[in-house]
C-alpha positions in Angstrom: 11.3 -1.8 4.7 8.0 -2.5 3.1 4.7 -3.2 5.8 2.1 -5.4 5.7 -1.4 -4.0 6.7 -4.6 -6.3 7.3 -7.9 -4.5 5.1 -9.8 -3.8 9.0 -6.3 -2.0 9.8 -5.8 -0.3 7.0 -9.3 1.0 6.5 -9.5 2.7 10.3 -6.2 4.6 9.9 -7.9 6.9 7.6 -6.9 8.5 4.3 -4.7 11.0 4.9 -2.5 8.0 6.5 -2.3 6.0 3.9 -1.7 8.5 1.3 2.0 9.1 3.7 2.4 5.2 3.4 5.2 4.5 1.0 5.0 0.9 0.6 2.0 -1.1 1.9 -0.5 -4.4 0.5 -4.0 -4.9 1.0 -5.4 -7.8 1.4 -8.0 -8.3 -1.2 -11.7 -9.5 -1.3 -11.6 -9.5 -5.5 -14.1 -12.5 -6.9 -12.1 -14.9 -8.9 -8.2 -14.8 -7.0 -6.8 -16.7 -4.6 -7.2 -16.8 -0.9 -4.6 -14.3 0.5 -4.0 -13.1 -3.4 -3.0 -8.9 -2.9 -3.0 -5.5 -4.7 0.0 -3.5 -4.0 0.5 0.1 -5.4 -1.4 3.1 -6.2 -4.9 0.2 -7.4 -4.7 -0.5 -3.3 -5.7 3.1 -2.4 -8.4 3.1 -5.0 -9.5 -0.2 -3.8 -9.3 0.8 -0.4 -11.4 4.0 -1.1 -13.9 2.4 -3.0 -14.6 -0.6 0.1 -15.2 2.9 1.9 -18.0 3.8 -0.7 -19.5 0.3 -0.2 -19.3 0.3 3.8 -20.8 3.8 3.7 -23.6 2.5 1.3 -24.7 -0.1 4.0 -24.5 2.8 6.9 -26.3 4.6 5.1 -29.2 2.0 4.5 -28.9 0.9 8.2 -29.2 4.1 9.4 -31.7 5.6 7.1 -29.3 8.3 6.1 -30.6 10.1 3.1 -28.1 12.4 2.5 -25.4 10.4 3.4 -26.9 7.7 0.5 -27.5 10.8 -1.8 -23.5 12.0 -1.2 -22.6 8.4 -2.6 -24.0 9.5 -6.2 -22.9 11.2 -8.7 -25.3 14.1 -9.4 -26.1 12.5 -13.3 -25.9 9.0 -11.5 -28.2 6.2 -13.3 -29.9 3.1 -10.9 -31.8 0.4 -13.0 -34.1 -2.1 -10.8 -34.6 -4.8 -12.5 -38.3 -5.5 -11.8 -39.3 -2.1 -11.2 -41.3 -0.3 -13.8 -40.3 3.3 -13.0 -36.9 2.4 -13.6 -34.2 3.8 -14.2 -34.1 5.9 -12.1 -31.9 8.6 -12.9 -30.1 12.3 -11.7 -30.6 13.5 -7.7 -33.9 13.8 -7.7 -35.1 10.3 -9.0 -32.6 8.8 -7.2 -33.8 10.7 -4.2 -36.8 9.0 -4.4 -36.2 6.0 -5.4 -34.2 5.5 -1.6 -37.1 7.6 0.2 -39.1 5.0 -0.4 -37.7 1.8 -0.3 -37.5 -1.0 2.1 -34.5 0.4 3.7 -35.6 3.6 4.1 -39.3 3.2 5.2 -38.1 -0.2 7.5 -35.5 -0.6 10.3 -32.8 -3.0 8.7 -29.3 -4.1 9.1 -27.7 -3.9 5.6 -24.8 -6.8 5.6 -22.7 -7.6 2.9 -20.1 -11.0 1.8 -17.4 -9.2 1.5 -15.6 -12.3 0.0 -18.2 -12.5 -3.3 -17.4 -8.0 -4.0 -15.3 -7.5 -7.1 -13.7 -4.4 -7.8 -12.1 -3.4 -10.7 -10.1 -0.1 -11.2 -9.4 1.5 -14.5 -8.4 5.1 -14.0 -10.7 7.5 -13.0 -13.2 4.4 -13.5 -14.6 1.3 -12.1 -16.3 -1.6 -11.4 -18.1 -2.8 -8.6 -20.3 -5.7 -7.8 -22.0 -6.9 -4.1 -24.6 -8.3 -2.4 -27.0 -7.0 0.3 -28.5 -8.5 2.7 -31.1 -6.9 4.9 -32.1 -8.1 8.3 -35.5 -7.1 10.1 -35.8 -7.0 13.5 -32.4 -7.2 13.9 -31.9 -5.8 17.7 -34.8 -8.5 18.6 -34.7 -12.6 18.2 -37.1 -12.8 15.8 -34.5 -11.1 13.1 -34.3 -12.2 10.1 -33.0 -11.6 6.6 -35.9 -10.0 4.6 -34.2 -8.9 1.0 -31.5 -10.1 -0.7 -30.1 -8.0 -3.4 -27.3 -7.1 -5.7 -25.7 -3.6 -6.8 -23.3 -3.8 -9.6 -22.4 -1.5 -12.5 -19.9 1.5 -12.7 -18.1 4.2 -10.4 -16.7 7.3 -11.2 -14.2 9.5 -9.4 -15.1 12.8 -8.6 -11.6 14.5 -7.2 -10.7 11.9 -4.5 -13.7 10.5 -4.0 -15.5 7.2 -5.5 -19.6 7.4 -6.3 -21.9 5.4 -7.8 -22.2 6.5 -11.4 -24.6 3.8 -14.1 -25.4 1.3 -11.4 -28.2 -2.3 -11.6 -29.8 -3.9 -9.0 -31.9 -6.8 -8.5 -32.1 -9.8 -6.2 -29.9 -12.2 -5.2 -31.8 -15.0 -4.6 -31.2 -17.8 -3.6 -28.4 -16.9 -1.4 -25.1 -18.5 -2.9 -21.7 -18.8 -2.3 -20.6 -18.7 -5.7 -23.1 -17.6 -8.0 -23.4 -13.6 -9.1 -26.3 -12.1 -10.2 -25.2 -9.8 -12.7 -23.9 -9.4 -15.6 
């Protein structure tokens, strides 16, 4: 009997679960497929696994979590910002700081992503990811509001079982859009 898992349910079961699961589909949030489209199979895990990279990127801004940020990197892990002429910034230490001192980490933000405009693309022990951020100042007061709009996109890596961020590119992602990605 195969089961049917919504993304929410299958993400808060946890990964030794779904590693037991013989059978299951995910929904999926790829760019460019149909609404309700799904991957089935041993992609699903990985997809699953890397959303948990992404989610733990934005907990990570939101709670100014260095290390946990830091953990999400390969230790020879590349970040070009477009705009920024110290850039690339690249291995622990650059990268280090690079977050130390940006808006995320010297401001209290909420990091927020579409999920519906992320594309993920898994190739092995490689992959691709693309997705917007949007920051919001303020946010536990009503004068919030969104105060930087970027993109991260570029290439993962696995490292054992675990997804990080290997040659990545950011830049903004302005003006917001429903359809229209920043990079390539």
């Amino acid at each position: 009997m195969r089961q049917h898992f919504s993304r929410r349910k299958f993400l808060t079961m946890g990964t030794a679960a779904l590693v037991a699961l013989p059978a299951f589909d995910v929904l999926s949030a790829r760019a460019g497929e149909f609404p309700g489209s799904q991957v089935s199979g041993p992609e699903s895990v990985q997809v699953a696994l890397i959303y948990e990279l992404q989610a733990a990127f934005h907990r990570a801004k939101t709670t100014q979590d260095l290390d946990l940020m830091m953990s999400l990197w390969a230790d020879d892990g590349v970040l070009t910002v477009q705009g920024n002429p110290n850039s690339p910034f690249v291995g622990t230490d650059h990268l280090r700081g690079f977050w130390a001192g940006s808006g995320s980490f010297t401001h209290h933000r909420f990091s927020l992503v579409p999920s519906f405009k992320t594309q993920i693309r898994v190739e092995g022990d490689a992959a691709w990811l693309y997705f917007e951020c949007h920051d919001v100042a303020n946010f536990d007061q009503t004068t919030r509001a969104i105060v930087n709009d970027t993109f991260l996109a570029g290439t993962l890596q696995k490292n054992g079982a675990i997804w990080q961020f290997k040659d990545m590119t950011a830049g903004p992602s302005s003006p917001l859009s429903v359809d229209h990605y920043y990079f390539p």
